[in-house]
N, C-alpha and C positions, 0 to 999 in steps of 0.2 A: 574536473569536478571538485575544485580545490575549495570552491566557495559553497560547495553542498557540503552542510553540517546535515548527517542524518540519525536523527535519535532512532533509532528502533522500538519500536512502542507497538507491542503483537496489541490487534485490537481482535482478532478472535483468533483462536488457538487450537487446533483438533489433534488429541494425541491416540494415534491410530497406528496400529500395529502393520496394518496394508499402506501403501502408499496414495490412501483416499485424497481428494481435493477438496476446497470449499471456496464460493462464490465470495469474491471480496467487489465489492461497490466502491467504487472512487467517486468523491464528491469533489465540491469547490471551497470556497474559503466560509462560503453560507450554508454548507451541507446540503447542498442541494447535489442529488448526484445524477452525470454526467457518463459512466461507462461502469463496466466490470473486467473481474479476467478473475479465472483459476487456480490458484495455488495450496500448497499445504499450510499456507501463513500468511497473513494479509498483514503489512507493514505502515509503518508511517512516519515520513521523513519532512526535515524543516526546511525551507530555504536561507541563507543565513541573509542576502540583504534586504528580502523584503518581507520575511515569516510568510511564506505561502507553504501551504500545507501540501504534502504528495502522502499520497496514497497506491500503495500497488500490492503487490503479491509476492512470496518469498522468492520463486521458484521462477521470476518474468525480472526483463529489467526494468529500470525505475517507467512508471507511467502505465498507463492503464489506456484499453484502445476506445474507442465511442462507438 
């Protein structure tokens, strides 16, 4: 994964004393979205050859299921 440059960029953030989850939506390069998944943190990572954007969840590994 040498070629994943991943900025971390919380696009919504829930600070919760329980260990609640919140629905994070993965789209495509056109925002158009494509799955979900889970987490206490929704992320979002670069590709460094071609800037494709990934989106997933703090708490899942990279990628989101459909």
């Amino acid at each position: 994964m040498r070629s994943l440059v991943v900025t971390l960029l919380t696009c919504c953030t829930v600070i919760r004393i329980t260990a609640a989850t919140v629905k994070c939506y993965c789209t495509d390069d056109h925002c158009v979205p494509y799955g979900a998944c889970d987490g206490t943190v929704c992320l979002v990572g670069i590709l460094r050859e071609n800037n494709q954007v990934i989106r997933t969840c703090g708490s899942r590994p990279l990628g989101c299921h459909r």
